[in-house]
C-alpha positions in Angstrom: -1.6 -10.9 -37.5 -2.4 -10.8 -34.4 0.3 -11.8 -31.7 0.2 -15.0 -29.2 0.1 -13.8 -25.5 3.4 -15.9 -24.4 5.4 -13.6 -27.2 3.3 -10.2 -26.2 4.4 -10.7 -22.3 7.9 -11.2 -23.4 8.0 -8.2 -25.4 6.6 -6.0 -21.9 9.2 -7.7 -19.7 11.8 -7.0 -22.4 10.8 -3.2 -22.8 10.5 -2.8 -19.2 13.7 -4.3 -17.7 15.3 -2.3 -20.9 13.9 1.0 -19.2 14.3 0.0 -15.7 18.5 -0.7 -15.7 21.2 -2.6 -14.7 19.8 -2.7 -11.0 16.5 -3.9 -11.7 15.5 -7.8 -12.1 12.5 -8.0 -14.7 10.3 -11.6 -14.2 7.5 -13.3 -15.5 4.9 -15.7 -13.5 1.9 -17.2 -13.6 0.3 -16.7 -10.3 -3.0 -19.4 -9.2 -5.3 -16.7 -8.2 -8.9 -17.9 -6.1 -11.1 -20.1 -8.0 -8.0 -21.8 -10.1 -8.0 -18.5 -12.5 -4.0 -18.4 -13.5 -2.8 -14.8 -14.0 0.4 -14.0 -15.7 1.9 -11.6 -13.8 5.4 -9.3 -14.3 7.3 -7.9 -11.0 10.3 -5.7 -11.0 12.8 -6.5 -8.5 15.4 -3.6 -7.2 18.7 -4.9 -5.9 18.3 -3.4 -2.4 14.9 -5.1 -2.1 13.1 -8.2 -1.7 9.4 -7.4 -2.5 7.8 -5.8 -5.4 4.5 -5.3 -6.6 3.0 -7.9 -9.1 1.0 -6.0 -12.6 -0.7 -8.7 -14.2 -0.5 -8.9 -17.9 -3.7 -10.1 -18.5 -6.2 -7.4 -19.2 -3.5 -5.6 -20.8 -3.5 -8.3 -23.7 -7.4 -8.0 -23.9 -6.4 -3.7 -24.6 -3.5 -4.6 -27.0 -5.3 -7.1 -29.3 -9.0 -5.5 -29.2 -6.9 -2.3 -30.7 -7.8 -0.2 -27.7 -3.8 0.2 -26.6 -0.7 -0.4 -28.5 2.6 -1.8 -27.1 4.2 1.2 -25.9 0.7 2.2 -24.3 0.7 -1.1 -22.2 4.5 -0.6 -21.3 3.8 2.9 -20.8 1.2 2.0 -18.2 3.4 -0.9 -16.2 5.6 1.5 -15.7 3.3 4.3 -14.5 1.5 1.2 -11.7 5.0 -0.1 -11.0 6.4 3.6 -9.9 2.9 4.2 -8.1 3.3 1.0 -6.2 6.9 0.2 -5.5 8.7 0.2 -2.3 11.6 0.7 -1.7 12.8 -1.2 1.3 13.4 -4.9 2.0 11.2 -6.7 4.5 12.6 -8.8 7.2 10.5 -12.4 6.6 12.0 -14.1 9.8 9.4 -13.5 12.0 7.3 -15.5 9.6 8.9 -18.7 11.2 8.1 -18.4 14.5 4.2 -18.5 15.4 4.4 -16.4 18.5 5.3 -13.4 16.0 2.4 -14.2 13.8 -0.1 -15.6 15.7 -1.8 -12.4 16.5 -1.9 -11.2 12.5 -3.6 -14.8 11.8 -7.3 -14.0 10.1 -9.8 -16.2 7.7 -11.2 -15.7 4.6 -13.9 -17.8 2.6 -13.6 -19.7 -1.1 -15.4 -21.7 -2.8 -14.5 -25.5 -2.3 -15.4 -27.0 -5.7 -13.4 -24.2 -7.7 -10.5 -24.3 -5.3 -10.0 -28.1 -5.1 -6.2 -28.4 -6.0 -5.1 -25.6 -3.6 -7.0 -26.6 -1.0 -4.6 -29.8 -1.5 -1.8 -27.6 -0.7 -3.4 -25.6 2.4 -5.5 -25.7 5.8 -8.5 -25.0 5.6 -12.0 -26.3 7.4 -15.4 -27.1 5.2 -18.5 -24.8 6.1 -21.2 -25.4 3.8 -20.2 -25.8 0.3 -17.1 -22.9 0.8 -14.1 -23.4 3.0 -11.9 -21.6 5.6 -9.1 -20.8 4.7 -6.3 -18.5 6.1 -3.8 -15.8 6.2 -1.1 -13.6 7.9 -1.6 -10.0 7.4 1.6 -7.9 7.1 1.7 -5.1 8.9 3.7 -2.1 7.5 2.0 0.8 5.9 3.9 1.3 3.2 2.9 -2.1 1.7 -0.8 -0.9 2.1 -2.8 -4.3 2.0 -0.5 -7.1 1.8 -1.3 -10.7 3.2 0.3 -14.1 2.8 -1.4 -17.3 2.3 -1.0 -20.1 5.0 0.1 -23.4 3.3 0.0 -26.9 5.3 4.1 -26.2 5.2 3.8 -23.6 7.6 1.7 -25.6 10.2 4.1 -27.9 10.3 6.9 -25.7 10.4 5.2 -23.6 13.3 4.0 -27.2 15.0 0.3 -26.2 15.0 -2.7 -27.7 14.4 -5.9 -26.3 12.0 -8.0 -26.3 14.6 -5.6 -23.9 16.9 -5.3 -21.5 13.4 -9.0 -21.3 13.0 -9.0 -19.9 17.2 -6.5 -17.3 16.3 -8.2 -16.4 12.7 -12.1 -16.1 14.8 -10.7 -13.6 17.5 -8.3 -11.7 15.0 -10.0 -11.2 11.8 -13.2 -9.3 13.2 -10.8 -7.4 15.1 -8.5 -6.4 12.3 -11.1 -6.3 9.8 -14.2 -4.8 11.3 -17.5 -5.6 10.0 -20.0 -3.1 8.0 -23.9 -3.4 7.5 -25.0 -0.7 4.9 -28.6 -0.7 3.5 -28.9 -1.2 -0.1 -29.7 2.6 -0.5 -26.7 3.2 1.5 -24.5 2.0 -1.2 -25.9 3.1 -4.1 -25.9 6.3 -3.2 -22.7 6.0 -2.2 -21.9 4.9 -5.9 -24.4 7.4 -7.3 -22.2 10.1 -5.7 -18.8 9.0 -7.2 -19.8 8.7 -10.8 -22.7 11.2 -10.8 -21.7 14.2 -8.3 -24.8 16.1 -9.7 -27.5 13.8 -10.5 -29.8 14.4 -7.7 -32.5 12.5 -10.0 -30.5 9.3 -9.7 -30.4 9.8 -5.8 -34.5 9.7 -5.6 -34.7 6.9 -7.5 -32.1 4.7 -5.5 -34.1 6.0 -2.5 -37.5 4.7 -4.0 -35.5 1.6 -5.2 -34.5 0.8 -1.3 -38.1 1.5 -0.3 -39.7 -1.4 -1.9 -36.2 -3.9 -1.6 -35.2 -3.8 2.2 -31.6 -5.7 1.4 -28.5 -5.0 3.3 -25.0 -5.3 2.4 -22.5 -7.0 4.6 -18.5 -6.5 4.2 -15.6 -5.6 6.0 -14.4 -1.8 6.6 -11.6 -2.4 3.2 -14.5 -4.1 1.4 -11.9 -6.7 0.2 -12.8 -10.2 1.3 -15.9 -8.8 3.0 -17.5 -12.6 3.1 -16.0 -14.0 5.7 -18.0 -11.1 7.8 -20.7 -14.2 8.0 -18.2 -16.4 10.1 -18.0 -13.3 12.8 -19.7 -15.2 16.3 -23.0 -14.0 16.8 -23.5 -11.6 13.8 -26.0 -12.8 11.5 -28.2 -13.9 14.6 -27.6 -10.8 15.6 -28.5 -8.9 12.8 -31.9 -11.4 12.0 -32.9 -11.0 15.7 -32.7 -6.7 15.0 -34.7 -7.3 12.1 -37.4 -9.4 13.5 -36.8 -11.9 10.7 -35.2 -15.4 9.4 -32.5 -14.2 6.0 -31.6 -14.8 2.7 -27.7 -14.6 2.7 -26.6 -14.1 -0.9 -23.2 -14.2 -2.1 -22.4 -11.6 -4.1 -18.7 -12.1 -4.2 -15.5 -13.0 -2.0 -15.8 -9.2 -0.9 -19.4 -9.2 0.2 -22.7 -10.3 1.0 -26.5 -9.6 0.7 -28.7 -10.2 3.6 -32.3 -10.0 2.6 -35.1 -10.7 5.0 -36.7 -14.0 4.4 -40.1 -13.6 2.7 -42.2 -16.4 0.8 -40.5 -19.5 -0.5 -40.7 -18.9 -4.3 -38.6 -16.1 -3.3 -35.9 -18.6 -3.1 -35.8 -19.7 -6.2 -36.2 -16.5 -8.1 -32.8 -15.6 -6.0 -30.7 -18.6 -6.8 -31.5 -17.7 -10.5 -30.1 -13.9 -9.9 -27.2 -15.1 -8.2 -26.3 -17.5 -11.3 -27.0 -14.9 -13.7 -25.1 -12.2 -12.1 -22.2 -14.7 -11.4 -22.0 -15.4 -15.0 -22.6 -12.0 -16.5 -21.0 -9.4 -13.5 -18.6 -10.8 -11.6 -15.3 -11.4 -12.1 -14.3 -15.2 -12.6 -11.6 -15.1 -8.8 -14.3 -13.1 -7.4 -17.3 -15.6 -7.5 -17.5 -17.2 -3.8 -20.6 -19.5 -4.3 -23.5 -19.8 -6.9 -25.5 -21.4 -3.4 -28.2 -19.2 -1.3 -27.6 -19.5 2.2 -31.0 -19.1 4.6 -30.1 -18.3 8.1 -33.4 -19.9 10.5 -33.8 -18.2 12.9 -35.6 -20.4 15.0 -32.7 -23.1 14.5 -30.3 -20.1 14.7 -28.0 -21.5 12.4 -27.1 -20.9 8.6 -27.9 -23.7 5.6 -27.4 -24.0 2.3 -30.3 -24.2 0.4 
């Protein structure tokens, strides 16, 4: 028989906090990810600490009940992440109520309107296209690595701010903290080539002759996590279309990054709205998606549409 996820996330907290000890405070949540997906996640509090990693429970269910892990495997493996990740200090949040102290950590990322309707209810955010802007303070301290907190519309009024004075911060900060890359297809895939195949120098010829007849570019950020919102940065897509000599195709491949594909004939279009549905549906991950649109940047009008 196989056992119901509420009573297999039980039994991991249970196992863990019996491991971890007295000094250790063992929870459950379900946590709204992007695109409404609803993760349940388990974090493991010390006493001297107020901030812990969150291991979602998720995937580990998909392990236990396809056979490919038992229980003590997935419990096994919590703990392993949780020791990997944990920190073991408390951070001071205080500064988080006065906006002088943030302001300059203030930077945007993109989401997809539709899928994010009720917690965009809940948070500022300005429309562009069919995805909105939507924001975030960076925390700074290294040993946290990448950690971030979403603004919510109770922070605006708490700092007395407007949207349109968050949006100002976010377009000067986030290219600055989160610096922009253009690779060339080829570029990446050799890059990927290289980590799972060190010594397949076939696979590298063909990726090269692959890039030859497909001259597509990828556009993210430095980290490669949220890598969309590159297409908000002032002036780089004209930029970029005025290098090339050429009107784009701006496909979005996820909430991390984009395709930028020089515009070509118009059936084109069409044949790439079908990719980006299929690859959607079959590739990405369900938080990951940003838009099942194509975006054309005209040159000539030098602005970005949705087509």
């Amino acid at each position: 028989m196989i056992m119901e996820f509420t009573n297999f996330t039980t039994l991991v907290r249970e196992e863990v906090e019996r491991r971890t000890g007295d000094n250790y405070r063992v929870r459950l949540n379900d946590v709204r990810k992007n695109n409404g997906v609803v993760l349940r996640g388990l974090t493991v509090m010390q006493d001297d600490s107020n901030i812990s990693p969150t291991i979602y429970l998720n995937n580990y269910y998909e392990e236990y009940i396809s056979g490919r892990a038992t229980l003590v495997n997935v419990v096994n493996d919590v703990m392993d992440t949780y020791r990997r990740n944990k920190v073991n200090q408390s951070v001071d949040m205080r500064y988080f109520l006065n906006y002088e102290s943030v302001k300059q950590s203030i930077v945007y990322k993109l989401v997809n309107t539709e899928k994010n309707k009720e917690l965009l209810e809940d948070i500022p955010h300005i429309d562009f296209l069919d995805l909105s802007i939507v924001f975030q303070c960076m925390i700074a301290q290294e040993e946290l690595g990448r950690a971030s907190i979403l603004i919510h519309n109770v922070h605006l009024k708490l700092w007395d701010v407007s949207v349109e004075k968050l949006y100002q911060a976010a377009r000067e900060n986030t290219q600055r903290l989160q610096e922009y890359e253009i690779k060339t297809m080829a570029e990446v895939l050799r890059e990927i080539v290289r980590t799972e195949n060190p010594e397949e120098a076939d696979d590298e010829d063909y990726v090269t002759e692959l890039s030859e007849n497909v001259p597509m570019y990828v556009l993210s950020n430095k980290s490669r996590v949220e890598g969309a919102a590159c297409m908000l940065y002032p002036n780089l897509i004209r930029d970029f279309a005025d290098a090339v000599g050429s009107s784009l195709y701006i496909i979005p491949s996820s909430i991390h990054e984009l395709l930028l594909l020089p515009a070509g004939q118009e059936e084109e279009s069409r044949e790439i709205k079908h990719m980006i549905r299929e690859i959607n549906d079959t590739q990405v991950n369900a938080e990951e998606i940003l838009s099942y649109s194509l975006y054309f940047y005209d040159r000539e009008e030098r602005k970005v549409i949705q087509l």
